[in-house]
VEXDREN-2710 file (C-alpha; in Angstrom, 1 decimal):
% VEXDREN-2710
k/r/px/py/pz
1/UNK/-15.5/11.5/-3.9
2/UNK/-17.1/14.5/-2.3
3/UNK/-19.5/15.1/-4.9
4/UNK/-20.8/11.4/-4.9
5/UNK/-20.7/11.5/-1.0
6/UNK/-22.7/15.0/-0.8
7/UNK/-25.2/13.6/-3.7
8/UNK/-26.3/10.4/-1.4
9/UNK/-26.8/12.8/1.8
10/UNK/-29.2/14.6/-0.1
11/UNK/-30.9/11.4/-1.7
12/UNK/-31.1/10.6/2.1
13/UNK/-32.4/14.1/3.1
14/UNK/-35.1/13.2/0.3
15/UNK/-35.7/10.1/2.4
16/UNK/-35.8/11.9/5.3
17/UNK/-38.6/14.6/3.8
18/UNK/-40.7/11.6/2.3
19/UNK/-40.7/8.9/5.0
20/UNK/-39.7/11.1/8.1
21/UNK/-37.1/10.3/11.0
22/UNK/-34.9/7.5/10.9
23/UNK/-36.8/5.8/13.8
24/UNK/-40.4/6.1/12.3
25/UNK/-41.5/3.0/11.5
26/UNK/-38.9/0.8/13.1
27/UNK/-39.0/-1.0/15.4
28/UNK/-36.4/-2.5/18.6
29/UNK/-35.7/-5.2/16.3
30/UNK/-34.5/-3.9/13.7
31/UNK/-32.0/-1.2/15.4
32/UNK/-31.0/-4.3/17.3
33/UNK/-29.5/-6.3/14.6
34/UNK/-27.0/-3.4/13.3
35/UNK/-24.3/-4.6/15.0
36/UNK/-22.0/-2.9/12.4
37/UNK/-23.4/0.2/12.4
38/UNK/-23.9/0.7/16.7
39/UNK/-19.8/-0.6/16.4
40/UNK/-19.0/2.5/13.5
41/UNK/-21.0/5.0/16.3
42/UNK/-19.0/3.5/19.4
43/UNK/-15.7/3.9/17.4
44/UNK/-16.3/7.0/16.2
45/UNK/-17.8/8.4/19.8
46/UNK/-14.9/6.9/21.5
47/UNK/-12.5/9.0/19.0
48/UNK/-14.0/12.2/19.6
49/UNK/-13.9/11.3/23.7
50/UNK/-10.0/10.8/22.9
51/UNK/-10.1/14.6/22.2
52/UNK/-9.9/15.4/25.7
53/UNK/-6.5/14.3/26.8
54/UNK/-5.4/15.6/23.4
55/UNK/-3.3/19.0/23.0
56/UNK/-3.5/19.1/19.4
57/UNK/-7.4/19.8/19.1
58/UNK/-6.7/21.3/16.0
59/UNK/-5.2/18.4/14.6
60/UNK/-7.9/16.0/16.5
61/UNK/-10.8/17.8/14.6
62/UNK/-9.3/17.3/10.8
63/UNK/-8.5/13.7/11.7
64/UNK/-12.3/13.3/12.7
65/UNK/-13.0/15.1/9.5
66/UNK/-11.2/12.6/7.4
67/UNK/-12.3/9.8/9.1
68/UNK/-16.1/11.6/8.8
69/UNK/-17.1/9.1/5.6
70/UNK/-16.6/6.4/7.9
71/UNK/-19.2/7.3/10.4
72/UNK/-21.6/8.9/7.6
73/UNK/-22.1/6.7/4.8
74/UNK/-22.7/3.7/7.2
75/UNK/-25.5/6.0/9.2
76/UNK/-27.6/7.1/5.9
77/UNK/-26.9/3.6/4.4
78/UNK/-28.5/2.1/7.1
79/UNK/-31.1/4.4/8.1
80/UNK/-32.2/5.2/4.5
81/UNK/-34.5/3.0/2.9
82/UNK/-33.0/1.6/-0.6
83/UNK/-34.1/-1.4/-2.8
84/UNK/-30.9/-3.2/-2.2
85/UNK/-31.7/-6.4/-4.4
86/UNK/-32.0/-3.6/-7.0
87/UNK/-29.0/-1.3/-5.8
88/UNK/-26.6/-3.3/-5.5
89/UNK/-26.2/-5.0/-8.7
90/UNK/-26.2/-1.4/-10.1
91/UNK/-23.2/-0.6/-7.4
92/UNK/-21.7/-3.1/-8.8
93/UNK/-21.6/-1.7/-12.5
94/UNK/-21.1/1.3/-12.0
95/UNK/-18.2/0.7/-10.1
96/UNK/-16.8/-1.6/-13.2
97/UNK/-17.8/1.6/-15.3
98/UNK/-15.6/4.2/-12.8
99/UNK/-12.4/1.5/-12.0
100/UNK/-12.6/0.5/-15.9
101/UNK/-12.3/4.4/-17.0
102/UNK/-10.0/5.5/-14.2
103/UNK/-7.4/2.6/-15.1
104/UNK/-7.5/3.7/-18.8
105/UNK/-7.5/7.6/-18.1
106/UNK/-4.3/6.4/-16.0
107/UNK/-2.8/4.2/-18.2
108/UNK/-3.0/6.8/-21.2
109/UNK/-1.6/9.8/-19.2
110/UNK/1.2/7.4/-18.2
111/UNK/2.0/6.7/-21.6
112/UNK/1.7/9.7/-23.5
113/UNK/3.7/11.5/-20.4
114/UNK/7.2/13.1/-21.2
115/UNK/9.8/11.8/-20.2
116/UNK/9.9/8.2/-17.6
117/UNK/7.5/8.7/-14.8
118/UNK/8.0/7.1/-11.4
119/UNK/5.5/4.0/-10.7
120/UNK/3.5/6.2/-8.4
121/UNK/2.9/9.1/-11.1
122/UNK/1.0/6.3/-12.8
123/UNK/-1.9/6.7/-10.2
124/UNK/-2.4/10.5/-10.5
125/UNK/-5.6/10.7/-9.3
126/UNK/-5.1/9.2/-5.9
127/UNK/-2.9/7.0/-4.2
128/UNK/-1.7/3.8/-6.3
129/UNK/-1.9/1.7/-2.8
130/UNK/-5.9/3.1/-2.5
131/UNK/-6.2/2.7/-6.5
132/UNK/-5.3/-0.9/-6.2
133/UNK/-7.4/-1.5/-3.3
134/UNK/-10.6/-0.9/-5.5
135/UNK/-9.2/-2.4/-8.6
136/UNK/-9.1/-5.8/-6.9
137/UNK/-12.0/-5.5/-4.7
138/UNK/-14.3/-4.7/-8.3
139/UNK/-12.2/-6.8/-10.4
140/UNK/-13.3/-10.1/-7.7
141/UNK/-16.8/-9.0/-7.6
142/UNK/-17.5/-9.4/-11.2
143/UNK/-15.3/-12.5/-11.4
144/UNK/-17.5/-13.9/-8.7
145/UNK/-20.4/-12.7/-10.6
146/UNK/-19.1/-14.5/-13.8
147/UNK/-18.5/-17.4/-12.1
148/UNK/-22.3/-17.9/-10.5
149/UNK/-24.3/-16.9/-13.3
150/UNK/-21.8/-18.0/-16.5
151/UNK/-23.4/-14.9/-18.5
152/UNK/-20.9/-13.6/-21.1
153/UNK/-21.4/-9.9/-20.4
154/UNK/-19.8/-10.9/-16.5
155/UNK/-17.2/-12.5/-18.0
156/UNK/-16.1/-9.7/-20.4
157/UNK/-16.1/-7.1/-17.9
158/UNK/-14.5/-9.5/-15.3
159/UNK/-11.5/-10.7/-18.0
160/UNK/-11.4/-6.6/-19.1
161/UNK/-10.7/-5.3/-15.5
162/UNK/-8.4/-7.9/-15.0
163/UNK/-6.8/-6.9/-18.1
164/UNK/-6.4/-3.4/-17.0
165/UNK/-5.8/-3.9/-13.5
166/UNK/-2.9/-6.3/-14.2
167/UNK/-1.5/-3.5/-16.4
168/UNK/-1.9/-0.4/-14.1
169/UNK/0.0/-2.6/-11.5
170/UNK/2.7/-3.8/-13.7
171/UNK/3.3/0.3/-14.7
172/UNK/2.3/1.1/-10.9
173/UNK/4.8/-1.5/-9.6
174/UNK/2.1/-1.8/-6.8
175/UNK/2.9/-4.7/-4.2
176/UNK/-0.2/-4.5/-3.0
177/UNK/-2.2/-5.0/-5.9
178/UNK/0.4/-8.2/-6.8
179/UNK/-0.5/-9.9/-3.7
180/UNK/-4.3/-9.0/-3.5
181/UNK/-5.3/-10.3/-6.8
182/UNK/-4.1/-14.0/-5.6
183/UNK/-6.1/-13.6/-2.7
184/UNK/-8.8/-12.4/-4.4
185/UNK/-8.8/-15.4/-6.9
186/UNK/-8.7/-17.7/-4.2
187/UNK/-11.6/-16.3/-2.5
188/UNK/-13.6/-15.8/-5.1
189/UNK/-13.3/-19.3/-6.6
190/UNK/-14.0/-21.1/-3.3
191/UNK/-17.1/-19.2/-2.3
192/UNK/-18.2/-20.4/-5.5
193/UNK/-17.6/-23.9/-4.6
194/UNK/-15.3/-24.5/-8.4
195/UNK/-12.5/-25.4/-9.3
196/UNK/-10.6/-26.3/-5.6
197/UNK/-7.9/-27.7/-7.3
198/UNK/-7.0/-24.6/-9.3
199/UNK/-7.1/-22.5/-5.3
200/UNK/-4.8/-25.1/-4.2
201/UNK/-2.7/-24.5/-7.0
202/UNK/-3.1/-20.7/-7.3
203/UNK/-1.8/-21.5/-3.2
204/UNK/0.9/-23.1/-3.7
205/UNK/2.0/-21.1/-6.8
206/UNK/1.5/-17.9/-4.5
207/UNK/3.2/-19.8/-1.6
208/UNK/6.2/-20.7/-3.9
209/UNK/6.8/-17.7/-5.4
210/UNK/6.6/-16.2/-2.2
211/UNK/9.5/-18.8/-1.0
212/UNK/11.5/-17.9/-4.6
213/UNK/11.9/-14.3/-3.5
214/UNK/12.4/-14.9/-0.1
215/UNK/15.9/-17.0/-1.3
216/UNK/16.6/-14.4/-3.8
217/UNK/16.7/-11.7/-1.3
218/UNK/18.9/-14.0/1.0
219/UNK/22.1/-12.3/1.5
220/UNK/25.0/-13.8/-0.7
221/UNK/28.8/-12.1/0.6
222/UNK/31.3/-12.8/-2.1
223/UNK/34.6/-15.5/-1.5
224/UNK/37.1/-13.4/0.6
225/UNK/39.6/-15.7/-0.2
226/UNK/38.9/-15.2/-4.2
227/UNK/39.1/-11.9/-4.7
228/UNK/41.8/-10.7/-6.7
229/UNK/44.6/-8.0/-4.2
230/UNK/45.6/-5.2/-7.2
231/UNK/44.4/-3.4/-9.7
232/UNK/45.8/-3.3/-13.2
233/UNK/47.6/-0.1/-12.2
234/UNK/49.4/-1.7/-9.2
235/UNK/46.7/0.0/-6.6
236/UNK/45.7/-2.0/-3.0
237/UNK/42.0/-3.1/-3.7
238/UNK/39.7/-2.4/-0.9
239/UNK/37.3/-5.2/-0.1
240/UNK/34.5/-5.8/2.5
241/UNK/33.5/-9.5/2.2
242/UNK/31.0/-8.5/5.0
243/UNK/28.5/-6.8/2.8
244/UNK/26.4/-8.5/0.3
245/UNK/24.9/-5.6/-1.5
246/UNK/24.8/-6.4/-5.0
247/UNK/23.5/-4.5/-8.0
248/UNK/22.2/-6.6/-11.3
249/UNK/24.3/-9.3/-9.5
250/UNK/27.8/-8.0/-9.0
251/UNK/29.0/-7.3/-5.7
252/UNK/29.2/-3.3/-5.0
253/UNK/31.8/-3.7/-1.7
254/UNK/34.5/-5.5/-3.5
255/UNK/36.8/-4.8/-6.2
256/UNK/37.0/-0.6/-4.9
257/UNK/40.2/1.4/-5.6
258/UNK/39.6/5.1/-4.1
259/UNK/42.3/6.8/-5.7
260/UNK/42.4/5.1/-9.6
261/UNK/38.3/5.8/-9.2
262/UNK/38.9/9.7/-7.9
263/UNK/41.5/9.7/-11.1
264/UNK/40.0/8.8/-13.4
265/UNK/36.3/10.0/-12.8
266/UNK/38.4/13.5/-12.6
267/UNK/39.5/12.9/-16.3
268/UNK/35.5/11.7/-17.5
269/UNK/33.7/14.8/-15.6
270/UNK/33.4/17.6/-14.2
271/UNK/31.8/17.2/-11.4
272/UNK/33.6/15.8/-8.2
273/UNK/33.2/12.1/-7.0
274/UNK/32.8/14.0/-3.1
275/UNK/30.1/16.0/-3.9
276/UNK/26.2/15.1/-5.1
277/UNK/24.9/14.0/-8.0
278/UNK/21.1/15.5/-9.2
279/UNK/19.2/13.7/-6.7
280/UNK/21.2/14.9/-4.0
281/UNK/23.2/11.0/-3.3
282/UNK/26.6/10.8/-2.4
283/UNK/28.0/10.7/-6.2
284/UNK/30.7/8.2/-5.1
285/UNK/28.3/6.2/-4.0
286/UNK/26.3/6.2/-7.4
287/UNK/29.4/5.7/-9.1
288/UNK/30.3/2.3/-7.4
289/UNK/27.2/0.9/-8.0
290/UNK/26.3/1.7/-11.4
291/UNK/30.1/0.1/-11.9
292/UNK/29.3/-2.4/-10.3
293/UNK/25.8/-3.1/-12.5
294/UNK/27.8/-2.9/-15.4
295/UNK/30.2/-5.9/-13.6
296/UNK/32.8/-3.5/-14.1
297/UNK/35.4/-2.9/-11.2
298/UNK/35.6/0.2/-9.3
299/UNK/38.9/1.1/-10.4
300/UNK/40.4/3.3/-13.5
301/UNK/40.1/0.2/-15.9
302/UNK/36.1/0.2/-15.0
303/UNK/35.7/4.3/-15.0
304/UNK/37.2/3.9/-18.7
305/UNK/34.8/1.5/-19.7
306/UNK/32.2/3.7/-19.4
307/UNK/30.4/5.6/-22.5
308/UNK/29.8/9.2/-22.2
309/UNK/25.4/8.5/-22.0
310/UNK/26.8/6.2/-18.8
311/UNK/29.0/9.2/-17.2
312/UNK/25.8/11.7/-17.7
313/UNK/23.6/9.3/-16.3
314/UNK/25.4/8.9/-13.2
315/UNK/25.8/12.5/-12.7
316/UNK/21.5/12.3/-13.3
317/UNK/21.6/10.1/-9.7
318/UNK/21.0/6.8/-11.9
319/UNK/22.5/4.3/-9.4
320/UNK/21.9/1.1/-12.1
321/UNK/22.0/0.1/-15.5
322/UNK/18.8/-1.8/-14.3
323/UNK/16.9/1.5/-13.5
324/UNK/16.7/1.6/-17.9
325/UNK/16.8/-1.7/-18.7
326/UNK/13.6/-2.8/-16.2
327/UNK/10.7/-1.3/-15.5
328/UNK/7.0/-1.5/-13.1
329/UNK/7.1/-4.4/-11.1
330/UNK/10.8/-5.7/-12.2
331/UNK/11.9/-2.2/-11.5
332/UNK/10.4/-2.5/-8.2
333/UNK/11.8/-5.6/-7.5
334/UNK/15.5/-4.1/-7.9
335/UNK/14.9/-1.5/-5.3
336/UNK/13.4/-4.3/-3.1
337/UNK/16.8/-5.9/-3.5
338/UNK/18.8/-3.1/-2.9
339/UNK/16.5/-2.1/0.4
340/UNK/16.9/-5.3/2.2
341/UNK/20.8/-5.8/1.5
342/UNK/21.7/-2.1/2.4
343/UNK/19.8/-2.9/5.7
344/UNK/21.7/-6.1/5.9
345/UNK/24.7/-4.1/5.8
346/UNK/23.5/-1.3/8.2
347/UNK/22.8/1.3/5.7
348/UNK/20.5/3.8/6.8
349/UNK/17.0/2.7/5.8
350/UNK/15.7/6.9/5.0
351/UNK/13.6/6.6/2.2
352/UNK/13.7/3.0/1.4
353/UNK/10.0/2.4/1.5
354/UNK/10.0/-1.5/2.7
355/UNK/12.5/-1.4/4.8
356/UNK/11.5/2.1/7.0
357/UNK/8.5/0.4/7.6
358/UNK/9.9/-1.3/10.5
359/UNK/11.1/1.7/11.9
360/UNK/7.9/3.4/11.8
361/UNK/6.7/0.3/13.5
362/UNK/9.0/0.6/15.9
363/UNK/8.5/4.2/17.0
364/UNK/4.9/3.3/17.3
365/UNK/5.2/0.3/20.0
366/UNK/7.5/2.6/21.4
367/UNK/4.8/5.4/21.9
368/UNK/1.9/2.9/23.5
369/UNK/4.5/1.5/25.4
370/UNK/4.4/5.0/27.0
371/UNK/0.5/5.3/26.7
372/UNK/-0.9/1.9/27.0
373/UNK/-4.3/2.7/28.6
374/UNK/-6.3/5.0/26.5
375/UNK/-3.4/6.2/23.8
376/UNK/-2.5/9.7/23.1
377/UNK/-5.6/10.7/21.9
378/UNK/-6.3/11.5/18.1
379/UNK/-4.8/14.6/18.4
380/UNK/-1.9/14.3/19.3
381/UNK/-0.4/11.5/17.0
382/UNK/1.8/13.3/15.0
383/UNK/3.2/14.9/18.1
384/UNK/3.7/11.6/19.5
385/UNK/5.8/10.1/16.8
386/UNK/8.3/13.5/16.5
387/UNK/8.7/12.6/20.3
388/UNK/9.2/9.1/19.8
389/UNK/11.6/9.5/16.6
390/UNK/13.8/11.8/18.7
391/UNK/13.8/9.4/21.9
392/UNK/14.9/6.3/20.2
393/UNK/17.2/8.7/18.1
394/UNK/15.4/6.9/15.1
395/UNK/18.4/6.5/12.4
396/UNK/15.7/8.0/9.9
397/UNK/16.4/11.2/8.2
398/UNK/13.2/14.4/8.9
399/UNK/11.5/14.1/6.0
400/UNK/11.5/9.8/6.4
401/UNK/10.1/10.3/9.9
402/UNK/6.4/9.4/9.0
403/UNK/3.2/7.5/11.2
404/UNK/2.8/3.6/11.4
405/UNK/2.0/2.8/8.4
406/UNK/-0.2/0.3/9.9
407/UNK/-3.7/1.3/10.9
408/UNK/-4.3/-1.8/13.9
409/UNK/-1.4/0.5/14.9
410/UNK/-2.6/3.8/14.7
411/UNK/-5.7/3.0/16.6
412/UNK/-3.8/1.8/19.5
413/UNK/-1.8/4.8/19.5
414/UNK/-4.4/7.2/19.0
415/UNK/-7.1/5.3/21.6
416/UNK/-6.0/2.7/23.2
417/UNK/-6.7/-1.0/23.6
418/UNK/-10.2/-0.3/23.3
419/UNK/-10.3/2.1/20.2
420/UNK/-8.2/-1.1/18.6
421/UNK/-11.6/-3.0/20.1
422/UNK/-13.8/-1.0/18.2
423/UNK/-12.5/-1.1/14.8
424/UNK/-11.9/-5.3/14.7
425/UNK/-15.8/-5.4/16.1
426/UNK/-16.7/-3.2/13.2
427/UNK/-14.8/-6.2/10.9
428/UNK/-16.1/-8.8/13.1
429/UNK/-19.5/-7.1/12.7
430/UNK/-19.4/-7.5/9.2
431/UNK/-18.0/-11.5/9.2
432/UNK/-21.0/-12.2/11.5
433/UNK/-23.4/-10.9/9.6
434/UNK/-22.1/-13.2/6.7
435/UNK/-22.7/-16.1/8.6
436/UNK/-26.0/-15.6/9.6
437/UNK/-27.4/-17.0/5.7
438/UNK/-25.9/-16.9/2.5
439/UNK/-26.8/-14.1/0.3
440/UNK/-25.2/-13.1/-3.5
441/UNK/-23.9/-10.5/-2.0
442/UNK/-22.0/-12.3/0.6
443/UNK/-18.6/-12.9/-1.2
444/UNK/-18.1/-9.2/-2.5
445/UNK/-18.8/-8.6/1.7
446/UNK/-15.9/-11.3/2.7
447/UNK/-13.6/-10.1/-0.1
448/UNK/-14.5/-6.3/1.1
449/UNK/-13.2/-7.8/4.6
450/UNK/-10.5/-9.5/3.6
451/UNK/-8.7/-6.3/1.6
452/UNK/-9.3/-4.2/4.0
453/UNK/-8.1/-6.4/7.1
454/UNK/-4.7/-6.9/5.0
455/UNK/-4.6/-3.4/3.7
456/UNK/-4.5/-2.2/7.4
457/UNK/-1.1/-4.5/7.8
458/UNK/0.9/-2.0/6.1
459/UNK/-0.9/0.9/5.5
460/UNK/-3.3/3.8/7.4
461/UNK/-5.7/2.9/5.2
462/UNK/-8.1/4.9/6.8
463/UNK/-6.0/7.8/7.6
464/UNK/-6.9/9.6/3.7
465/UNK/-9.7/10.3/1.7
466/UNK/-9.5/7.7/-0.6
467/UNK/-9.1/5.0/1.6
468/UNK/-11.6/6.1/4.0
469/UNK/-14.5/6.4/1.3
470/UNK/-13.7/3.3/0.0
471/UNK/-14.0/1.7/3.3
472/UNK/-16.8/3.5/4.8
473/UNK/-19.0/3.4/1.7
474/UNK/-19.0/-0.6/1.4
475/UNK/-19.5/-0.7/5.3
476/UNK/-22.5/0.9/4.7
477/UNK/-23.6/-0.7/1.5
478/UNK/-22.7/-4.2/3.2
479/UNK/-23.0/-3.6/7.0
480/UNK/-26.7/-3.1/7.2
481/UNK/-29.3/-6.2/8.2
482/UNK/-32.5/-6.8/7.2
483/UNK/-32.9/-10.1/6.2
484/UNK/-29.6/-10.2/3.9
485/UNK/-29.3/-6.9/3.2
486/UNK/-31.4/-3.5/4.9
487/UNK/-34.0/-1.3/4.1
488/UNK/-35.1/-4.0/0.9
489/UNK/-38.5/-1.8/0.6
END
């Protein structure tokens, strides 16, 4: 990313040495009309201002740095004068070229890895969140492209990138990627004014299946009045009818009997059932709920049940017999489960990645609350949040205790109402610009938008290099005016 950035600053340098400054030969109107470029300097400029009720300057300056694509690719974008009827489309395959070979290079390290890899050690190149970003945003341009011009070498590379883009985020398990490439589809076959009745039913399909796993993460609590009193043995079962966490459908709070499970995990292993297991969990814990994925009871008649590979996986931290049955996106969709019912039953949400979420949403409000004019200034963000976390006494654990995860967020943290102002007029910016004619570029411009807008929900998108680049470079290739699209000499 910082060779290809470096590369186009010195094709605009070139510019620069062949045509002179950026203001020779323009006029009023045409630095006029870029509304998205004058709203990239005001954010920027108003960022940098932020630096003076900052403490952290050091911190303040590498944030700036980061966040330097988004200020520069938009400038020499602009300002440089490009064929962009000509550009563009070659953008455009390139980029199929790039996403097509990263998701294979992925895809093959993944599978000829040792051992299982997590879902993000699918994506080792950057962040599988960022990754998935680009895979749809390309993947929807060429299926636009294939839809308006029906030639068969769009529609190979469109189906081929959908191909390999459905298959990094099945072995990702990214829930971003599964819920942009319905949006996508949608967009993309409405701007080209096809096939309404297959968006309505991609809608309702998305809607539905939205709905289906809304009711399967619904909390279920198990009969109190049909649960049996004793074990086998003659032990007291413990119960707690009051928690519905369930693994692989079998209630884990019900069914317990503390002293026939001490036994007879005592006579399967050596290690004891009050110390850790490998990934540094409460082994006890492990224990009940791999029981209880098995359906066994937690007692010495479900401890026997157990092979040997089942004992040694537990000790391994292997919480569920679903954890080597299911992989990707079903894998993902277990720890979903298990995230929403533990917080359903007050379990501490530290390292649950959907769940902490709210925290860190939280601790943010909680820090404007205290800064509500002109934030905290960029430097001092990650100050603020170790301030906030210890404040509300934040139930999450140090290394949990992260930023917002949300970038509308971040911006009202780090500047205020107005820095918040400045980003949405850069988005805004780019919308209006759409509507001023239509153009062939104009979908791949709304989709950009539309990714990036949802994107910011849950994630600083533009808080890392990847997700920065991305965003900066097509609000430079897209943001500029000059009829349709600048600098078309």
């Amino acid at each position: 990313m910082s060779q290809g950035a470096f590369l186009l600053l010195v094709a605009w340098a070139v510019d620069r040495w062949f045509n002179g400054p950026v203001f020779q030969g323009r006029t009023w109107g045409f630095w006029r009309v870029q509304t998205v470029l004058w709203a990239v300097l005001a954010l920027f400029s108003w960022e940098l201002v932020s630096q003076i009720w900052s403490e952290n300057l050091q911190y303040g300056w590498r944030s700036l740095r980061i966040q330097l694509p988004l200020l520069a690719f938009p400038l020499v974008l602009t300002t440089g004068r490009w064929n962009a009827d000509k550009s563009i489309p070659l953008v455009r395959k390139v980029l199929a070229v790039s996403i097509g070979t990263a998701c294979l290079a992925c895809l093959w390290i993944g599978f000829h890895a040792e051992g299982d890899l997590r879902p993000r050690d699918w994506s080792p190149f950057i962040s599988h969140i960022r990754f998935s970003l680009m895979i749809t945003f390309v993947w929807g341009w060429w299926m636009h492209d294939a839809l308006k011009t029906r030639r068969n070498s769009s529609v190979a590379v469109a189906i081929v990138l959908g191909l390999l883009g459905i298959t990094f985020t099945w072995k990702s398990a990214s829930l971003t990627a599964l819920l942009l490439f319905p949006v996508v589809a949608m967009v993309v076959l409405w701007q080209a004014q096809m096939m309404r009745r297959v968006v309505g039913f991609i809608g309702l399909a998305s809607l539905g299946l939205v709905l289906g796993v809304g009711w399967m993460l619904w909390p279920r609590y198990p009969a109190a009045d049909a649960l049996p009193q004793r074990t086998k043995g003659g032990e007291v079962y413990e119960h707690f009818p009051d928690r519905c966490l369930r693994e692989n459908g079998t209630p884990v709070w019900t069914h317990i009997a503390w002293s026939e499970l001490s036994e007879g995990w005592s006579q399967r292993s050596d290690r004891s059932i009050d110390g850790l297991d490998d990934r540094n969990q409460e082994l006890r814990m492990t224990l009940i709920r791999f029981l209880a994925s098995k359906g066994l009871t937690k007692d010495q008649t479900g401890i026997q049940a157990l092979s040997d590979s089942e004992i040694s996986w537990i000790e391994k931290g292997i919480p569920t017999i679903l954890e080597l049955e299911h992989s990707g996106l079903l894998r993902r969709l277990d720890a979903v489960k298990f995230e929403v019912w533990n917080a359903w039953d007050g379990g501490n949400p530290s390292g649950h990645s959907l769940i902490q979420r709210w925290a860190f949403l939280r601790t943010g409000l909680h820090i404007y609350q205290h800064h509500p004019a002109v934030g905290v200034g960029i430097g001092d963000v990650p100050d603020a949040f170790d301030w906030a976390y210890e404040d509300l006494n934040s139930p999450l654990q140090e290394p949990f205790r992260l930023r917002a995860h949300n970038q509308y967020l971040t911006f009202l943290i780090a500047g205020g109402p107005l820095n918040l102002i400045l980003f949405l007029g850069i988005l805004v910016s780019l919308l209006r610009g759409l509507w001023s004619g239509p153009s062939i570029f104009s979908t791949p411009a709304l989709l950009f938008c539309i990714i990036l807008s949802l994107s910011c929900l849950t994630e600083d998108t533009l808080e890392t290099q990847a997700g920065v680049t991305f965003a900066g470079f097509l609000i430079g290739l897209f943001g500029g005016r000059r009829g349709p699209f600048p600098n078309t000499h």
